[in-house]
N, C-alpha and C positions, 0 to 999 in steps of 0.2 A: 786481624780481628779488631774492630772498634772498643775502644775502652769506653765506660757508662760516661763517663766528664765525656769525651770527644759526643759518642751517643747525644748526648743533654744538650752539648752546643749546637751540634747539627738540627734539632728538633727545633733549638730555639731561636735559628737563623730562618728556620721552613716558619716557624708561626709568626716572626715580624716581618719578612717577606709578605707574608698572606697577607696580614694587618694591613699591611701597605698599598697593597694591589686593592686590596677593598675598599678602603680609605679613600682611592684615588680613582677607585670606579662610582662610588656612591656622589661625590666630589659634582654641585649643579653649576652650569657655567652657561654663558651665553650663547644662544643657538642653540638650546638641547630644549626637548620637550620637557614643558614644565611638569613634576609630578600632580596627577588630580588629586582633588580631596573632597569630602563633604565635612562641613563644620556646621555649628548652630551657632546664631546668636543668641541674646539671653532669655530672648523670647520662643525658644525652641524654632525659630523656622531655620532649616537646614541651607547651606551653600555649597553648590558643587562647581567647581575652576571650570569643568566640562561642559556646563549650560551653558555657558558662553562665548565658546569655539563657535566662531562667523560672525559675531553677535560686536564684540565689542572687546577692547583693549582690556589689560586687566591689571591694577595695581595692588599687588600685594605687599601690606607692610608689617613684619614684625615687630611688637615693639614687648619689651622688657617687663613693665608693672601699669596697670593701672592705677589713674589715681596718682603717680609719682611727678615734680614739675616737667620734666620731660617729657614724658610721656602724653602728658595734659598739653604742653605747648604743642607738641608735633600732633596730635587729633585735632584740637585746636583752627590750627593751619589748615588741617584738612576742611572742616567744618567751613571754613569762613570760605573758602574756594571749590565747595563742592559745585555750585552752581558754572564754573567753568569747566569741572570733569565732564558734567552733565550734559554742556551745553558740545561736545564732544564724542560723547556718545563714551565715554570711560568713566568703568566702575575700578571704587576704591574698597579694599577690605581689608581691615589691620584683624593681625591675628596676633593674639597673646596667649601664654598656658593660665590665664586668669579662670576663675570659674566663672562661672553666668550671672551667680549675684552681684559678685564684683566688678562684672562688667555693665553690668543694670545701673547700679552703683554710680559710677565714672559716666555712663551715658546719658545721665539722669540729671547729675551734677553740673553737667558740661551742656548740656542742651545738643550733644551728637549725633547727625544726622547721616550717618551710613553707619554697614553695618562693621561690627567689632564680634571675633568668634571665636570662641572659647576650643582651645586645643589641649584642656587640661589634663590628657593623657600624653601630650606630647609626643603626637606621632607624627602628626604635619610637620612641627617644628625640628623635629630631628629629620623628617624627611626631606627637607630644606637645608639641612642641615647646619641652622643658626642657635642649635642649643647650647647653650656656655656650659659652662661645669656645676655651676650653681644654680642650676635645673632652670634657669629663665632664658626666654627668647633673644639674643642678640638683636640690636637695631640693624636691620636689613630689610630693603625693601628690593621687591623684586618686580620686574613691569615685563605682562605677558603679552604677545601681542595676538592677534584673532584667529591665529594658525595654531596657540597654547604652546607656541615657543618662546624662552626665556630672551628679551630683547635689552636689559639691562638687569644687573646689579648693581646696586647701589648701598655700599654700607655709609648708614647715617653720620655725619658729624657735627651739622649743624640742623639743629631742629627748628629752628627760627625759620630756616629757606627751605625746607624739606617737602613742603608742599609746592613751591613754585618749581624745586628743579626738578622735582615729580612730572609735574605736569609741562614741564620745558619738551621735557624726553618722549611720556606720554602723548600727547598732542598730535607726535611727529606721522604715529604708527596707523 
């Protein structure tokens, strides 16, 4: 007969087993179908990952805060080289848990010319699974390619080159 301690450890090697298996099933890697989403920009019109299957590569970036130097250089970057995404046929969409005014804000500010979409229920970004523990988006950019398979990740460390080596990789696809 199991004593309640033995009982308790048993139970509680069965829930971080679980934890773990889930942890490591939910877990996005390259070559897996990217999760859809629909998002808004600040402007209420909606984005869905899914319109774009056939259509065109797709660079997804999360970034952290708007508004923060970081943050500002690496859209920046984007901004100044959109016309090479473009000229490519690849679209760029940074996603932050920012709200819509704050992303008006920073778009407005910056003279930003794609779109930036407000995940501020943070379901995308947990479904991404780049939420830190201080509820903001980790720097991670992900690049889908036209089939809505994940073709790289990319965790950011330089945001000064984050759009060229964006578009190094994108390009390719």
């Amino acid at each position: 007969m199991m004593t309640t301690k033995t009982a308790f450890m048993v139970l509680l090697v069965i829930c971080l087993v679980g934890m773990s298996i889930a942890q490591t099933s939910t877990r996005l890697s390259e070559g897996m179908k990217a999760p859809d989403f629909s998002l808004q920009n600040y402007q209420g019109k909606s984005f869905k990952l899914s319109s774009f299957k056939g259509k065109s590569p797709v660079v997804i970036y999360f970034y952290p805060k708007a508004g923060t130097p970081g943050c500002t250089k690496q859209a920046c970057g984007i901004r100044d080289d959109l016309n090479k995404f473009k000229n490519k046929n690849i679209v760029v969409l940074g996603i932050s848990i920012d709200s819509k005014h704050e992303i008006k804000t920073f778009v407005r500010e910056n003279d930003l010319n794609f779109p930036l979409l407000s995940d501020n229920k943070k379901i995308v970004t947990e479904k991404y699974g780049v939420l830190r523990d201080d509820g903001k988006a980790r720097r991670v950019t992900f690049i889908i390619n036209r089939d809505e398979k994940i073709a790289k990740i990319m965790e950011v460390t330089d945001v000064s080159t984050h759009s060229r080596d964006v578009f190094e990789i994108a390009s390719k696809l």
